[in-house]
N, CA, C and O atoms as CSV, one atom per row, in Angstrom:
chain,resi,resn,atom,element,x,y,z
A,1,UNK,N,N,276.318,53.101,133.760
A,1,UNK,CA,C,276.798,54.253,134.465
A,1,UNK,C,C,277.695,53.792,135.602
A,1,UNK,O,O,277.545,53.044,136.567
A,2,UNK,N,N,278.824,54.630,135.047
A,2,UNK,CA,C,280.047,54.295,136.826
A,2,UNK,C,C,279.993,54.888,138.061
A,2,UNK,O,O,279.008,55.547,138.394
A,3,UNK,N,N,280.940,54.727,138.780
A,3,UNK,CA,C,280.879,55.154,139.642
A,3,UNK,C,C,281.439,56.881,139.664
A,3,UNK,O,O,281.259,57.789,140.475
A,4,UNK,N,N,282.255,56.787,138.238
A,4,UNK,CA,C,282.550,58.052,137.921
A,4,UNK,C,C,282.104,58.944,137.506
A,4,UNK,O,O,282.738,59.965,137.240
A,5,UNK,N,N,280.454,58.729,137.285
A,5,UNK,CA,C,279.619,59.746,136.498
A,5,UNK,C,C,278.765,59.920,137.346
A,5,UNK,O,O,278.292,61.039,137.146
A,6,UNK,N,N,278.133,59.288,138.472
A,6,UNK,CA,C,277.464,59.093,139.581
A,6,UNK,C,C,277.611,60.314,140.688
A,6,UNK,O,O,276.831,61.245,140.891
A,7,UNK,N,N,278.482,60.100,141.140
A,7,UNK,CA,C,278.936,61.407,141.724
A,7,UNK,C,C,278.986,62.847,140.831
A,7,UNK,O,O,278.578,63.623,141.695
A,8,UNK,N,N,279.181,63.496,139.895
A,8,UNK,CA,C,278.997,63.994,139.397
A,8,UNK,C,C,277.758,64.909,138.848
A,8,UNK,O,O,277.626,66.109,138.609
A,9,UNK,N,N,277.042,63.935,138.777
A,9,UNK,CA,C,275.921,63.622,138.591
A,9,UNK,C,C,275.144,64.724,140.011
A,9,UNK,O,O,275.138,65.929,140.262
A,10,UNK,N,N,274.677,63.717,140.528
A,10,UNK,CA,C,274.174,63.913,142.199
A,10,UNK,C,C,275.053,65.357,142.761
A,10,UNK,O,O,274.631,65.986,143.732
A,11,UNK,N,N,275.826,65.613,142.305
A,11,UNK,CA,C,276.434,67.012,142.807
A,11,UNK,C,C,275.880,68.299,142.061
A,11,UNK,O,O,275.949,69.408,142.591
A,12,UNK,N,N,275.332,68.101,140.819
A,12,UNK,CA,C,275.155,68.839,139.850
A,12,UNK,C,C,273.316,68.882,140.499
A,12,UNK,O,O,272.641,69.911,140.542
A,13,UNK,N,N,273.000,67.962,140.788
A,13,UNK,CA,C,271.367,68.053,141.436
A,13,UNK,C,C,271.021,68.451,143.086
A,13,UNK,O,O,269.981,68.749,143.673
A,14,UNK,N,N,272.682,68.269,143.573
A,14,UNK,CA,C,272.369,68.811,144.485
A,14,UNK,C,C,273.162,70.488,144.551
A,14,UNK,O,O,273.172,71.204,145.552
A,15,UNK,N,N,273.463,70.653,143.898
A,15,UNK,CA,C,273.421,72.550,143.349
A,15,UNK,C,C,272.647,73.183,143.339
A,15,UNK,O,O,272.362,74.230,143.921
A,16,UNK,N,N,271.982,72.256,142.273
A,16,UNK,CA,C,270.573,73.062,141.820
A,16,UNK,C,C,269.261,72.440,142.705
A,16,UNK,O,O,268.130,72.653,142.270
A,17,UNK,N,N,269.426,71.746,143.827
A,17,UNK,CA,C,268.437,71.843,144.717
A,17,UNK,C,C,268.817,73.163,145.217
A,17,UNK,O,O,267.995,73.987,144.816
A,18,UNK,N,N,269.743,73.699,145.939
A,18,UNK,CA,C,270.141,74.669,146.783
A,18,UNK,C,C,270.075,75.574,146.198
A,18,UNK,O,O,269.252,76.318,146.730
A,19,UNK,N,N,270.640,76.146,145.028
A,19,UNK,CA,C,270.175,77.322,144.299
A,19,UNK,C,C,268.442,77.453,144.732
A,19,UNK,O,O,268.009,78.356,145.448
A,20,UNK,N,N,267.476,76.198,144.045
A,20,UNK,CA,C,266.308,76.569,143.848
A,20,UNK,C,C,265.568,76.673,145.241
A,20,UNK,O,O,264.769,77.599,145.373
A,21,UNK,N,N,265.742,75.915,146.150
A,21,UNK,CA,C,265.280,75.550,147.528
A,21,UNK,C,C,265.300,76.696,148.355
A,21,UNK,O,O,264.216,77.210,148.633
A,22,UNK,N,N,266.769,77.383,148.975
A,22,UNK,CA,C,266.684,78.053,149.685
A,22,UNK,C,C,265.554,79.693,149.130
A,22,UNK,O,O,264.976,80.271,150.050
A,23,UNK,N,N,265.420,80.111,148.041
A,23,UNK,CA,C,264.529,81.031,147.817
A,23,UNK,C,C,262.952,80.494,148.008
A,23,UNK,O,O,262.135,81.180,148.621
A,24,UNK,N,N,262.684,79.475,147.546
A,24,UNK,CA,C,261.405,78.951,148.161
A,24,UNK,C,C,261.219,78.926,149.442
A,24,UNK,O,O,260.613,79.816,150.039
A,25,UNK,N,N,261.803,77.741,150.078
A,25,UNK,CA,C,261.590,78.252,151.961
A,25,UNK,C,C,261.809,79.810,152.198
A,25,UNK,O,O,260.952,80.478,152.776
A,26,UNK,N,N,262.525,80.140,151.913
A,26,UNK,CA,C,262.365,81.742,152.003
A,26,UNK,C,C,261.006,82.535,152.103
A,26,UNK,O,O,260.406,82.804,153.143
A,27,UNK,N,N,260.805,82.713,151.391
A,27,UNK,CA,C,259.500,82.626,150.897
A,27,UNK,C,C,258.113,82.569,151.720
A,27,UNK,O,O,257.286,83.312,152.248
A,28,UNK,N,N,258.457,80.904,151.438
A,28,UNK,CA,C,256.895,80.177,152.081
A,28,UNK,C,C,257.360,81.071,153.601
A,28,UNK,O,O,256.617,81.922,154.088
A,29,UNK,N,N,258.659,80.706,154.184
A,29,UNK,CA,C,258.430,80.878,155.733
A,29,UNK,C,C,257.533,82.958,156.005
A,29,UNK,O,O,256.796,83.483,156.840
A,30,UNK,N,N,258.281,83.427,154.643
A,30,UNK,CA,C,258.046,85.002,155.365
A,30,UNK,C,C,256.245,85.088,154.825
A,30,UNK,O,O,255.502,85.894,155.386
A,31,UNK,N,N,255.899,84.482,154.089
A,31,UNK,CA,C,254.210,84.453,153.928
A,31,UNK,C,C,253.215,83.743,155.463
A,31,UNK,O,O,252.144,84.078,155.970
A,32,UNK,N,N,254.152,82.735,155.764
A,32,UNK,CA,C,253.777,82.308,157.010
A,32,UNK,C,C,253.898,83.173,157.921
A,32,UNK,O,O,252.831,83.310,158.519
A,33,UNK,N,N,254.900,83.974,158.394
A,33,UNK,CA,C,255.005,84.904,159.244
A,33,UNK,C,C,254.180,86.239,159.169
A,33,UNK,O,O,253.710,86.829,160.141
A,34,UNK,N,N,254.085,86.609,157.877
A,34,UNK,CA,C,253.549,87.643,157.656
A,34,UNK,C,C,251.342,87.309,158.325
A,34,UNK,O,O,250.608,87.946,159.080
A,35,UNK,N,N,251.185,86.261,157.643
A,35,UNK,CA,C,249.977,85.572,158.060
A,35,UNK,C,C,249.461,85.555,159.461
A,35,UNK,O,O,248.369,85.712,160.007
A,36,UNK,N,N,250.710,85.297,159.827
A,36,UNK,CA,C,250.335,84.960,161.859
A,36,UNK,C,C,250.211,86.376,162.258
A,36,UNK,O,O,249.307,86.727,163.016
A,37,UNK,N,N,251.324,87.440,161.646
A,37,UNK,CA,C,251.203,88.649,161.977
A,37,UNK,C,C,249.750,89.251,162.261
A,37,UNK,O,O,249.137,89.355,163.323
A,38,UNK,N,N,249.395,89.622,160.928
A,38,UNK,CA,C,247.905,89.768,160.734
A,38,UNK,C,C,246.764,89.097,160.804
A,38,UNK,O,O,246.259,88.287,160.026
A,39,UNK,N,N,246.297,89.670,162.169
A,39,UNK,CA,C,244.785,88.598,162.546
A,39,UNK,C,C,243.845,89.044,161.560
A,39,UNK,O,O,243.803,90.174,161.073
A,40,UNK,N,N,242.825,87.727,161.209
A,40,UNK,CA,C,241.948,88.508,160.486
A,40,UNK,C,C,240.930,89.461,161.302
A,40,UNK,O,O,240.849,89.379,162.528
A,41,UNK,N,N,240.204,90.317,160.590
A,41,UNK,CA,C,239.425,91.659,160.671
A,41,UNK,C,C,238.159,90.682,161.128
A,41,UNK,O,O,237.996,89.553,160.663
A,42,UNK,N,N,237.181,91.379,162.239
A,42,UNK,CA,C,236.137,90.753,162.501
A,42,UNK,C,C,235.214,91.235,161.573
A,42,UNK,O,O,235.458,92.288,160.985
A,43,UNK,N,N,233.811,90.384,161.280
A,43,UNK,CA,C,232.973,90.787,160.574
A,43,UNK,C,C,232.568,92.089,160.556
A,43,UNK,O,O,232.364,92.569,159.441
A,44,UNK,N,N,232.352,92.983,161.796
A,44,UNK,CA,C,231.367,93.526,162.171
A,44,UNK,C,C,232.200,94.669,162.062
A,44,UNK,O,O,231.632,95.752,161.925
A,45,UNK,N,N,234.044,94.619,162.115
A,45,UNK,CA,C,234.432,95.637,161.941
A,45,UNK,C,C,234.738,95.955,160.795
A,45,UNK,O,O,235.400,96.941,160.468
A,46,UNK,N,N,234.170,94.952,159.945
A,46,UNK,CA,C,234.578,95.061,158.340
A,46,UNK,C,C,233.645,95.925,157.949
A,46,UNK,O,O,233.934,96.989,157.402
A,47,UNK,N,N,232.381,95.525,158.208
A,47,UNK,CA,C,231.157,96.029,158.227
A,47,UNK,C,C,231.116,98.023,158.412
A,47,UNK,O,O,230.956,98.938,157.603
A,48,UNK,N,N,231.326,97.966,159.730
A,48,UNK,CA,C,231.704,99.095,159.944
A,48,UNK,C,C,232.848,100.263,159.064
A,48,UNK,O,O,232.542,101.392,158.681
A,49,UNK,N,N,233.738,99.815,158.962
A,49,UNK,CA,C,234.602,100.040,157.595
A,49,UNK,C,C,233.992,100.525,156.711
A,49,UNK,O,O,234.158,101.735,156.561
A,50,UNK,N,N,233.022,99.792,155.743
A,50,UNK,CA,C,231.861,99.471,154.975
A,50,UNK,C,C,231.109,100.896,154.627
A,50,UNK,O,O,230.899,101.558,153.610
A,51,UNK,N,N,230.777,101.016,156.243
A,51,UNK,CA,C,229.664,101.540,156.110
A,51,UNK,C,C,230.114,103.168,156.602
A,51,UNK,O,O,229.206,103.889,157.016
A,52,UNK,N,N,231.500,103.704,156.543
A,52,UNK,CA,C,232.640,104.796,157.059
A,52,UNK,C,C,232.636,104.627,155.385
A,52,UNK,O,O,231.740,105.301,154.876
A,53,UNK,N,N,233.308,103.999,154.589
A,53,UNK,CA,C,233.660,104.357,153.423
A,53,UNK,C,C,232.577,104.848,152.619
A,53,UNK,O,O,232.833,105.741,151.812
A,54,UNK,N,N,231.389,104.399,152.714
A,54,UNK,CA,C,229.936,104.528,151.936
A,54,UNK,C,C,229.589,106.179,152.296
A,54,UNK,O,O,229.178,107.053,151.533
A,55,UNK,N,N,229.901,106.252,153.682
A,55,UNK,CA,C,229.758,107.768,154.112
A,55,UNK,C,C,230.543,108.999,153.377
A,55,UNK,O,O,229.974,110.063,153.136
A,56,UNK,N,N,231.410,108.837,153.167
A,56,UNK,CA,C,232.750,109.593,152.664
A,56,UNK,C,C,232.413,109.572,151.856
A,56,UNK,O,O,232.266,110.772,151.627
A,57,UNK,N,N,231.958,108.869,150.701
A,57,UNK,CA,C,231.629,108.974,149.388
A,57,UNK,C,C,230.320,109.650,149.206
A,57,UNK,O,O,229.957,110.217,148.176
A,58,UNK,N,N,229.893,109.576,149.908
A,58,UNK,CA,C,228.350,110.371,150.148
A,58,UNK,C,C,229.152,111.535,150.466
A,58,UNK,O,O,229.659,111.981,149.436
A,59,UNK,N,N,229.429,112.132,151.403
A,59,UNK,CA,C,229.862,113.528,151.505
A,59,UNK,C,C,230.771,114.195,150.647
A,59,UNK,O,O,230.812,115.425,150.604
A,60,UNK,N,N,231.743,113.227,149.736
A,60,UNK,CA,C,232.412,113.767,148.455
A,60,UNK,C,C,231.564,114.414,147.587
A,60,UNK,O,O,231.677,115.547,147.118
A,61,UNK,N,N,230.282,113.188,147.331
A,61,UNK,CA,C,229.166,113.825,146.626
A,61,UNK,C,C,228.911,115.190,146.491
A,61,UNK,O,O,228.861,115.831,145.441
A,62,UNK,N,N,228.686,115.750,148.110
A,62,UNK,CA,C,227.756,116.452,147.978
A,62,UNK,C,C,228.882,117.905,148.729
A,62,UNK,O,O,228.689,119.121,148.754
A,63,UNK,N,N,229.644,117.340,149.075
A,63,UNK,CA,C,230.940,118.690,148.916
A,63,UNK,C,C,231.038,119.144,146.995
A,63,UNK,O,O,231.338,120.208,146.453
A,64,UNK,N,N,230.718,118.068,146.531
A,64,UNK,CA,C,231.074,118.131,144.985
A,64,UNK,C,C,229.942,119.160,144.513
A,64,UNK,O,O,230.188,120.118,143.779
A,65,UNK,N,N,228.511,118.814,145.085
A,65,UNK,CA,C,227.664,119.619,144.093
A,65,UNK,C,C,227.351,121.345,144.880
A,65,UNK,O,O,227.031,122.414,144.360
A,66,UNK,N,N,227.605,120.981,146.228
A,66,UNK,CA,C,227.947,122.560,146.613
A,66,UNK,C,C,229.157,123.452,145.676
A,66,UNK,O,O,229.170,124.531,145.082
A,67,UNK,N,N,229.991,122.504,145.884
A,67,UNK,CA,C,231.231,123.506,144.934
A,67,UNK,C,C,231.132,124.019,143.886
A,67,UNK,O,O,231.728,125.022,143.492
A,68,UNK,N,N,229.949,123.027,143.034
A,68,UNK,CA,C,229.407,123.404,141.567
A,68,UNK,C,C,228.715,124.597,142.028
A,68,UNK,O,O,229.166,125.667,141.619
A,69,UNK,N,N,227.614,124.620,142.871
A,69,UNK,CA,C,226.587,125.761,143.294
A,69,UNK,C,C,227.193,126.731,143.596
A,69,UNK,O,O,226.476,127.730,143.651
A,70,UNK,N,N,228.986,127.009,143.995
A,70,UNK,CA,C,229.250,128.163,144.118
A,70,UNK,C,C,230.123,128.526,143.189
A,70,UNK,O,O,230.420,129.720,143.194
A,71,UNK,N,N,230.761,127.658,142.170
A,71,UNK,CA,C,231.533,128.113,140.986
A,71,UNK,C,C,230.309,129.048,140.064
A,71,UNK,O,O,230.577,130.121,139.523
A,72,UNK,N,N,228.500,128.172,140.013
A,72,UNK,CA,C,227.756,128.525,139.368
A,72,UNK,C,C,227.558,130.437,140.049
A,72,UNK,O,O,227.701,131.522,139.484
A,73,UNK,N,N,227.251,130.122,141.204
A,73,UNK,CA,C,226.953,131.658,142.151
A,73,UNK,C,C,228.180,132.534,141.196
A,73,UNK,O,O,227.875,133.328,140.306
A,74,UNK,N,N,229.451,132.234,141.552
A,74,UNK,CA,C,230.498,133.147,141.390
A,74,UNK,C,C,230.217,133.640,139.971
A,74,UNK,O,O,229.940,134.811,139.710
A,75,UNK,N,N,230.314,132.605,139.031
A,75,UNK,CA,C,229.877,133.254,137.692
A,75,UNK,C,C,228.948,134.296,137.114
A,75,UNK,O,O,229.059,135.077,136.170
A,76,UNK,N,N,227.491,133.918,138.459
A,76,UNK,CA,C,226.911,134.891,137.628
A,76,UNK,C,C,227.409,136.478,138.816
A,76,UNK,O,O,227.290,137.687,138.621
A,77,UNK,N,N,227.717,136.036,139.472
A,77,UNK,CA,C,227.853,137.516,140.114
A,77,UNK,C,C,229.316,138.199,139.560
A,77,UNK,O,O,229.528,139.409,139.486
A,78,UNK,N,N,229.956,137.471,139.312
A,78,UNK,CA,C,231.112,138.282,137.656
A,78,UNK,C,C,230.190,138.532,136.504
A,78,UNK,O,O,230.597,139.399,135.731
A,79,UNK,N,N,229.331,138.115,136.282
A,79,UNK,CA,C,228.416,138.447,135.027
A,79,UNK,C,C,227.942,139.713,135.523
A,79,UNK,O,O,228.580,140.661,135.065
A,80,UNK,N,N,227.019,140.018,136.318
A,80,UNK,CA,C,226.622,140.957,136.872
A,80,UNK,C,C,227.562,142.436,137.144
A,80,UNK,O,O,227.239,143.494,136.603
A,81,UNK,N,N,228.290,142.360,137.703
A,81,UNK,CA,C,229.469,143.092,137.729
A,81,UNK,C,C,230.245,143.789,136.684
A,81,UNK,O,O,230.853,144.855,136.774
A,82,UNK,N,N,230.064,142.688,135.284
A,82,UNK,CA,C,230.889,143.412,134.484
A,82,UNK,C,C,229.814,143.552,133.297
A,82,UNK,O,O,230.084,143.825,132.127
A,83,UNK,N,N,228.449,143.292,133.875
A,83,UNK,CA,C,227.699,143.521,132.537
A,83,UNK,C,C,227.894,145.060,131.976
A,83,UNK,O,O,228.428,145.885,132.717
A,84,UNK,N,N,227.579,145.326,131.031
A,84,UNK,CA,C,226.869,147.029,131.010
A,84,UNK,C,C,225.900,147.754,131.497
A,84,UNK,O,O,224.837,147.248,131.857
A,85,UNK,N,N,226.280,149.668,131.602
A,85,UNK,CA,C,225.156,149.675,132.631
A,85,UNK,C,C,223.866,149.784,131.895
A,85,UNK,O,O,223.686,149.631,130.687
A,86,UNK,N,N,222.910,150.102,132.916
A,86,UNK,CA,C,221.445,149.177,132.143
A,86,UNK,C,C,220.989,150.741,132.037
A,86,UNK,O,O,221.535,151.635,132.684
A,87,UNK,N,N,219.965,150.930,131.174
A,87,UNK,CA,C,218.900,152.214,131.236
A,87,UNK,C,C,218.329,152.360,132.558
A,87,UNK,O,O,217.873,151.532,133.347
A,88,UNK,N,N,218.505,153.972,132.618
A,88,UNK,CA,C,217.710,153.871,133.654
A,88,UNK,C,C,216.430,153.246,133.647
A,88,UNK,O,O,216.326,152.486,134.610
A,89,UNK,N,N,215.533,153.276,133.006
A,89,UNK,CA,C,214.104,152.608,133.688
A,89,UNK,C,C,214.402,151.118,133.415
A,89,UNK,O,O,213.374,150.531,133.754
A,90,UNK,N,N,215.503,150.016,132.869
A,90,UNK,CA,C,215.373,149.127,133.187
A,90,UNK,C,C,215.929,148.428,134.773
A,90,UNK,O,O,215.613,147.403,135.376
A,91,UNK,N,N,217.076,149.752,135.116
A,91,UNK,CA,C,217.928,149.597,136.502
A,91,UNK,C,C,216.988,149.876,137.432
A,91,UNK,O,O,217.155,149.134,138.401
A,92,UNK,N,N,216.106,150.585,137.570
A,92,UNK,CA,C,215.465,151.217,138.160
A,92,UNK,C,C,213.146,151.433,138.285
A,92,UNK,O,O,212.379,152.395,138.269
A,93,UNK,N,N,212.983,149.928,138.394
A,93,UNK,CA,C,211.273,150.148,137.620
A,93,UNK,C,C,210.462,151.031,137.993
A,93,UNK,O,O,210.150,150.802,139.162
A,94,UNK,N,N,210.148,151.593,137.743
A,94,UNK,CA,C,208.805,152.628,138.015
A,94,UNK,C,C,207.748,151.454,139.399
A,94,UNK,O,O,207.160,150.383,139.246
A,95,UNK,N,N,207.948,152.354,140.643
A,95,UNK,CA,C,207.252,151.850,141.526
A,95,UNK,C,C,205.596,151.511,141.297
A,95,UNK,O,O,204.697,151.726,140.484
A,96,UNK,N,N,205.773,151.015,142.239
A,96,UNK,CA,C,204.131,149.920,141.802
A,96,UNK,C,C,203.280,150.463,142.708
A,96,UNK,O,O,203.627,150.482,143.889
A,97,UNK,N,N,201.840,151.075,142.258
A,97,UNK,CA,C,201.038,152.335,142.632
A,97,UNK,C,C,200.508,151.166,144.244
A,97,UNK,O,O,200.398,149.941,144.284
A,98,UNK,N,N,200.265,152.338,145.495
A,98,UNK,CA,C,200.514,151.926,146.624
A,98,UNK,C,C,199.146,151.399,147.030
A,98,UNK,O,O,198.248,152.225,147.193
A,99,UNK,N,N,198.890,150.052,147.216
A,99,UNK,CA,C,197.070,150.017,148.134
A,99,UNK,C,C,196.482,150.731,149.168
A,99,UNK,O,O,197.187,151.089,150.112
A,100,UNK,N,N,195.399,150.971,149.139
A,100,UNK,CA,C,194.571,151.785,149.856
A,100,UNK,C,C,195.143,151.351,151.536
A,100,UNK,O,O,195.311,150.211,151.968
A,101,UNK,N,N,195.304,152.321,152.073
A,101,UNK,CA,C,195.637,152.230,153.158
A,101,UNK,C,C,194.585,151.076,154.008
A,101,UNK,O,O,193.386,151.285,153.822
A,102,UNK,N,N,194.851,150.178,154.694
A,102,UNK,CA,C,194.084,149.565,155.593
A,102,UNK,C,C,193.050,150.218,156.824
A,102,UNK,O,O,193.438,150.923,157.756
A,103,UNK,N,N,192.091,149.924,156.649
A,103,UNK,CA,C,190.924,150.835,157.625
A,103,UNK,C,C,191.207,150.341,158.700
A,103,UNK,O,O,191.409,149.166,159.007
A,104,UNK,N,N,191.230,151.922,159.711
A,104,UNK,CA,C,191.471,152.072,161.041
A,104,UNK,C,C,190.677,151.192,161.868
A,104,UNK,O,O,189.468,151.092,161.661
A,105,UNK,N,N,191.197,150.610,162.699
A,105,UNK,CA,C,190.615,150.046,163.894
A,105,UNK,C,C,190.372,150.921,165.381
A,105,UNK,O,O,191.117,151.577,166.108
A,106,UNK,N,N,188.898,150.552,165.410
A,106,UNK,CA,C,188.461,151.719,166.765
A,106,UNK,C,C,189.228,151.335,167.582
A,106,UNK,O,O,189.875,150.307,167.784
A,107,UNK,N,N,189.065,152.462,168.131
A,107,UNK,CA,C,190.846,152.819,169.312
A,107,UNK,C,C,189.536,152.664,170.928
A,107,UNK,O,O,188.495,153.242,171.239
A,108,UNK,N,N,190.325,151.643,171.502
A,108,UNK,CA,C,190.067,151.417,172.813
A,108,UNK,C,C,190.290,152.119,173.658
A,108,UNK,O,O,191.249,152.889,173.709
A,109,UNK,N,N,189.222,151.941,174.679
A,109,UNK,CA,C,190.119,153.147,176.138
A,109,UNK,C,C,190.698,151.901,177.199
A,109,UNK,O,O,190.884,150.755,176.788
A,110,UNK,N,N,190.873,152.191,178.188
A,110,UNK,CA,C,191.813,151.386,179.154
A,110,UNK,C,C,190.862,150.567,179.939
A,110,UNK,O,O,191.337,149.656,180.617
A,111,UNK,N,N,189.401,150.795,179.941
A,111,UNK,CA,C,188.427,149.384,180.399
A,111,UNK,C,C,188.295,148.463,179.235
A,111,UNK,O,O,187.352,147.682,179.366
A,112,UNK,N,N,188.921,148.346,178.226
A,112,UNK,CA,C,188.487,147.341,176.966
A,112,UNK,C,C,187.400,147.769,176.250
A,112,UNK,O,O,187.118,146.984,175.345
A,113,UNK,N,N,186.561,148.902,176.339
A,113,UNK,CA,C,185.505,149.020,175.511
A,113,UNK,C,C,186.083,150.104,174.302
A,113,UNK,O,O,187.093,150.803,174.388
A,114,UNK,N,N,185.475,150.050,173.573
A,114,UNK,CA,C,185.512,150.505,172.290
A,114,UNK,C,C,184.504,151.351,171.762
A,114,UNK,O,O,183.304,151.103,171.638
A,115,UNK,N,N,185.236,152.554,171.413
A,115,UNK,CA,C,184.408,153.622,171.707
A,115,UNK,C,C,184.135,153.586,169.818
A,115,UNK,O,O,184.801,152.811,169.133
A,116,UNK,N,N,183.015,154.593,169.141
A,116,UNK,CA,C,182.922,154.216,167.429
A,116,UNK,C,C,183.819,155.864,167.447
A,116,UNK,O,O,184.314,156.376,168.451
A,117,UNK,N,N,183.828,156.372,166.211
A,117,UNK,CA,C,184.195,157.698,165.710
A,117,UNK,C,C,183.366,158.869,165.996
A,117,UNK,O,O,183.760,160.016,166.211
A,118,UNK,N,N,181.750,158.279,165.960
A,118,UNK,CA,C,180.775,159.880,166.466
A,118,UNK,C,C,180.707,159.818,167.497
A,118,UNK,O,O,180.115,160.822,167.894
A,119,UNK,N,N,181.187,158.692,168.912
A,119,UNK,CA,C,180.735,158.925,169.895
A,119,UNK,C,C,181.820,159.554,170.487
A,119,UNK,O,O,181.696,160.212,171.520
A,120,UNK,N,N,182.935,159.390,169.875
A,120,UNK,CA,C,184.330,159.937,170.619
A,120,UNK,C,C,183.998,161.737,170.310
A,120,UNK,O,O,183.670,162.566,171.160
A,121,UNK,N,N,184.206,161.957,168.872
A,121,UNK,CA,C,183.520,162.918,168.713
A,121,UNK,C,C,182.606,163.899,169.601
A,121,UNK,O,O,182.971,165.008,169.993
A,122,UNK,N,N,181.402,163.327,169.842
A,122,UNK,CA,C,180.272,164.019,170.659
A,122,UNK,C,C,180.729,164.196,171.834
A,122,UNK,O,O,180.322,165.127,172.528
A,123,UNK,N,N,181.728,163.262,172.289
A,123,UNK,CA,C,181.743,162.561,173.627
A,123,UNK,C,C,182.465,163.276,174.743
A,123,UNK,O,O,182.523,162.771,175.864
């Protein structure tokens, strides 16, 4: 190899260092920068994080099964609404015969004593 292929040579490798090089440092430097940027997260606020996201998902839950409980409500009260109307004695039941009235309690006078029924009577 001469001196005439030598040069040639070495120009053609140093092209294609520079083509390939400058996008690498590129690169590495903005991953480095980006790195220093962002401190890492302390444990405890990771933790915390953690334990905010665990919550939310718990209350998705249960926003979720209320919403069911009132799509379920709404349905049947459109059911209701547009059922047909019912017979009277099924709309309407025949009342339920009334219990004996509860026995009177002797009626006091204003010293606390308690007078019976024949003595008020006689009395």
């Amino acid at each position: 190899m001469g001196p005439d292929v030598i040069v040639p040579v070495s120009g053609m490798i140093m092209i294609l260092g520079i083509v390939l090089g400058i996008p690498l440092v590129r690169s590495y430097t903005k991953r480095s920068e980006i790195s220093a940027r962002q401190p890492a997260l302390p444990a405890d606020l990771v933790a915390r994080l953690e334990r905010i996201e665990q919550g939310i998902e718990a209350m998705s839950t249960e926003i979720e099964r209320i919403s069911e409980g009132q799509r379920f409500t709404t349905k049947l009260l459109s059911e209701v609404r547009t059922a047909p109307a019912l017979p009277a004695q099924v709309a309407a039941p025949a009342p339920v015969a009334q219990a004996a009235p509860a026995p009177q309690q002797p009626q006091g006078i204003p010293d606390g004593t308690i007078l019976v029924e024949s003595a008020r009577r006689n009395g």
